[in-house]
N, C-alpha and C positions, 0 to 999 in steps of 0.2 A: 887675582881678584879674590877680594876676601870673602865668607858668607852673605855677610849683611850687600853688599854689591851684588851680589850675585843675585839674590831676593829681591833688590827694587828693580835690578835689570827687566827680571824675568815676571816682575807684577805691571811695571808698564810695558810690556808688550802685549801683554792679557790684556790690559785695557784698552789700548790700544787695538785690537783684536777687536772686543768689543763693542766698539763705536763706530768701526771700520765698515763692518757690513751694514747693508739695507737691509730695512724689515719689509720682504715683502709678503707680509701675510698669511704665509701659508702654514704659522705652526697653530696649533689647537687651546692658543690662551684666549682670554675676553677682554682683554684691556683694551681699549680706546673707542670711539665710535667714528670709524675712520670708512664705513660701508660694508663692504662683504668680502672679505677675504685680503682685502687691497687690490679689488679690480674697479677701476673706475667704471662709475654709472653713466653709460652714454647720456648724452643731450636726444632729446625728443627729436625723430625724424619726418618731414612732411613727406605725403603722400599723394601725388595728384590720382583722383579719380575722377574725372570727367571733365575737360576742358572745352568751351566752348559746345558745349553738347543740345544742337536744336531740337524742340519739345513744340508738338502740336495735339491740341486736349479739346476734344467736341464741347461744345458749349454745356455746361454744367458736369461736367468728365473731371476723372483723375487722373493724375499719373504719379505710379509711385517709382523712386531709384531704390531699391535698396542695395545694402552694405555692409560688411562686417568688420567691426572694429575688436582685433586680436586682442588688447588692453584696453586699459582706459585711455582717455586721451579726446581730443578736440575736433569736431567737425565745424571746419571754416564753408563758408556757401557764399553763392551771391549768382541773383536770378534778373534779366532785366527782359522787356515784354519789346520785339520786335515792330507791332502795330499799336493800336491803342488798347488794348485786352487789362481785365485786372484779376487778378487771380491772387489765390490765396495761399501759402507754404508753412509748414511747420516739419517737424523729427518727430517720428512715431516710433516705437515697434512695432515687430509684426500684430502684435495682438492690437495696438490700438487705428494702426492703418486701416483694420480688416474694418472695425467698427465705424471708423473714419467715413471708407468706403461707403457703407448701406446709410450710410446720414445717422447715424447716431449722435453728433456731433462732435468738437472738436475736442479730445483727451491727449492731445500732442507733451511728449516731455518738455518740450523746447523749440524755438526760434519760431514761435507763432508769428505769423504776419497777415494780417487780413484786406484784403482790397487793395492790393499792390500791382503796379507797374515795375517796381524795380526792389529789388533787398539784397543787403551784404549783412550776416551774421555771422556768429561764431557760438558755438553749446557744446559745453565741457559733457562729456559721456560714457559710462562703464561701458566695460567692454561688450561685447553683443551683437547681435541682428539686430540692424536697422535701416526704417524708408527715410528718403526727404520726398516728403508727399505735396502736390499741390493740386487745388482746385479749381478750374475755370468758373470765375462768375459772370462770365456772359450768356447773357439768355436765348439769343441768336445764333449765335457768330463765334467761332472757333476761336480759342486762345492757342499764340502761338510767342515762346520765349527761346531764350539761350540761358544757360545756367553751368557753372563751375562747382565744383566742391573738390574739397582736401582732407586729408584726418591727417595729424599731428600725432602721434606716439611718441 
C-alpha cells in the first residue's frame, strides 16, 4: 500500500470514529440547547393529596388544608356539598388564610369561588406553603362536603 492509500485509509477511519460515538453531554462545550447536560427533563408528576376527604365546618367556620408544593407546579381541586350547604373556596397562603380567617376578607391568590355547592379548578402555583381554604355560608346549619386535590410538578 502506497503512502497516499495509507492517508485516506487511515482519515476515514477517524472519521468514521468521529461519527460513530454519541454525544452524551457530558464534555464541557456550549453548543446546542439541547437541556442540561443530555439528561432528559422528566414530564410533570401528579400527586394525590386528598381523595375523597369529608369536611364538616359550623355554620360560618373555616376549614383550612394546607400543603407544600416542593416546585412550581399545579394545584388541581374539586369540592361537591353532601346536603344543601354553600360554601365558599379559594388558595391562600399562610399569611392570607390567617387574614382570611378573622374576616378581613377575601385576599386569595387563586381559584376563588363564592356561594358554591360544588367546584373543580385548577391554579398554576410557585412553590411554597399553601391552604385550600373554605368558608361555610350558612347561618344555621353546618356545612358539610367532600373534596379532592392534586399538585402536578
Amino acid at each position: 500500500m502506497d503512502m497516499k492509500s495509507l492517508l485516506a485509509v487511515s482519515l476515514l477511519w477517524l472519521g468514521l470514529g468521529a461519527c460513530g460515538a454519541e454525544d452524551r453531554g457530558s464534555g464541557t462545550g456550549t453548543g446546542g440547547s439541547g437541556g442540561s447536560g443530555g439528561v432528559p427533563s422528566l414530564p410533570p408528576v401528579k400527586h394525590t393529596l386528598v381523595l375523597g376527604q369529608p369536611v364538616t365546618i359550623s355554620a360560618g367556620g373555616t376549614y383550612g388544608y394546607n400543603f407544600q408544593l416542593p416546585k412550581d407546579g399545579t394545584l388541581q381541586f374539586s369540592a361537591s356539598q353532601t346536603t344543601t350547604d354553600t360554601w365558599n373556596v379559594a388558595v391562600f397562603t399562610p399569611a392570607q388564610w390567617v387574614t382570611y380567617q378573622t374576616g378581613s376578607g377575601n385576599q386569595a391568590s387563586g381559584g376563588v369561588h363564592n356561594n358554591v355547592m360544588q367546584v373543580s379548578d385548577a391554579v398554576v402555583l410557585p412553590k411554597g406553603d399553601w391552604y385550600l381554604g373554605f368558608r361555610c355560608n350558612n347561618a344555621f346549619q353546618r356545612c358539610m362536603f367532600v373534596f379532592n386535590a392534586d399538585i402536578t410538578y
